[in-house]
N, C-alpha and C positions, 0 to 999 in steps of 0.2 A: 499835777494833782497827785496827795501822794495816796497809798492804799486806805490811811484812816478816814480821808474825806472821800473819797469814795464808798466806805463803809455807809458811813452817816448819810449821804445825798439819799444811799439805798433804805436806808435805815423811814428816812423823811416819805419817800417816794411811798415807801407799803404804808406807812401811819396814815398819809394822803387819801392812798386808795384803797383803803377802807376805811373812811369816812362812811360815805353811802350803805356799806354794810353795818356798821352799824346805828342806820337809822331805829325808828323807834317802830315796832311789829305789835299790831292789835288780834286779837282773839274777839267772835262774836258768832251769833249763832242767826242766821238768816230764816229767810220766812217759812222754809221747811224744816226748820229743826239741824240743819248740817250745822258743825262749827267750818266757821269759816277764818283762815290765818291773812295778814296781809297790811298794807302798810299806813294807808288812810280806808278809815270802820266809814260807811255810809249817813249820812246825817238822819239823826234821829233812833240811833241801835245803840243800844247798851252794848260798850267796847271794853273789854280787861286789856290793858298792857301787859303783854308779856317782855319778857327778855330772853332774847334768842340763846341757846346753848352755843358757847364757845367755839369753835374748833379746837381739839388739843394744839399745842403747839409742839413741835419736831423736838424729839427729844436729844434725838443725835447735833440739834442746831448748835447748843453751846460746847458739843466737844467739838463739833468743827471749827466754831469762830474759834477758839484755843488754839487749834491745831494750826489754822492758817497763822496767827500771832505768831504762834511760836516759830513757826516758818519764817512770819516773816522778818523775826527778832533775831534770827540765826544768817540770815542773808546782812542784815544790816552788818550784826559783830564779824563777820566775814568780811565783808566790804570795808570794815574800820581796821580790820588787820591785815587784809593787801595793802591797804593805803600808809600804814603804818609801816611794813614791809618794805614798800616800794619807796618813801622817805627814809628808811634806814640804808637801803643800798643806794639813792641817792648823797647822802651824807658818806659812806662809805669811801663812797668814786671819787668824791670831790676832796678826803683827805686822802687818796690813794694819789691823784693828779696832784695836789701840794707837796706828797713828798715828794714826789718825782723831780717836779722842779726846785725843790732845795737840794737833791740829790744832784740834779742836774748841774747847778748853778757849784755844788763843792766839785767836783768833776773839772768844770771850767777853771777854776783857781788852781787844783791841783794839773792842770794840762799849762798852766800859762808857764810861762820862764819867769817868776816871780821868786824869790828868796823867800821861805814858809816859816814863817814862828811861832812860840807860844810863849806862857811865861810861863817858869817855873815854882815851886814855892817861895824862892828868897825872893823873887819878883825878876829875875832876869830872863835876857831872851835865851832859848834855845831855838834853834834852826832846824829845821826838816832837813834827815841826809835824801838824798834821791833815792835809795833803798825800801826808805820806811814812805817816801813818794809814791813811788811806783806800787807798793804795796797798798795803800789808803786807796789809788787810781781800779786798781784791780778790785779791790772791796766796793768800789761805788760803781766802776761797769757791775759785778755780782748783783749788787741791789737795785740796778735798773730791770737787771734780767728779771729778778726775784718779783719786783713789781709788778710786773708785765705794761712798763712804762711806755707811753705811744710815741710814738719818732718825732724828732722835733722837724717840723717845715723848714726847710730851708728857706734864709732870705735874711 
């Protein structure tokens, strides 16, 4: 149940119970002359209806409902930007863990004893010398370190 129906249930609850106060209040004047106040007039007396004076109502009541709102509007927008937060360094992890393993995986091709090519602009191959190997191998340990990439399990 969230704060607003709980407002309301209270809200219901006072309207409830004061019902009975505001029944309906006679004025009449008994066999000595007293005015007499009270809620059913004796049968056979001349009865005026009155209508009870109000209670003021708390003045401070609606800066407080405000203030609780606004508390509680601020807890919300709070809670909607940890969770926003907390989904953004989720997403984060999860491309930080993809490159690792693409890293990882160029790492592997450059460790294998494979012959390395690419094409050039006329479209021919050129080969990897084992210098500019060795070099790429060292740049891709660098960028695991860089990552702070988790070990892979052996097996």
């Amino acid at each position: 149940m969230n704060c607003r129906s709980l407002l309301r249930l209270a809200a219901c609850t006072l309207v409830f119970a004061a019902l009975p106060a505001a029944a309906a209040l006679y004025k009449w004047s008994d066999e000595n002359g007293r005015v007499v106040y009270g809620d059913t007039p004796p049968p056979g007396v001349k009865a005026e209806r009155v209508n009870p004076a109000v209670a003021p109502a708390d003045p401070n009541a609606v800066r407080d409902m405000a203030a609780k709102d606004a508390q509680m509007n601020k807890r919300q927008q709070n809670r909607a930007e940890e969770e926003a937060k907390e989904e953004k360094a989720q997403a984060d992890a999860k491309l930080r863990l993809d490159r690792c393993a693409q890293v990882r995986g160029r790492l592997q091709t450059l460790r294998a004893d494979v012959a390395m090519y690419r094409f050039n602009d006329k479209g021919e191959k050129v080969y990897m010398p084992a210098a500019e190997r060795d070099k790429a191998v060292a740049e891709s340990e660098k960028m695991l370190r860089d990552l702070s990439c988790p070990a892979v399990p052996a097996g």
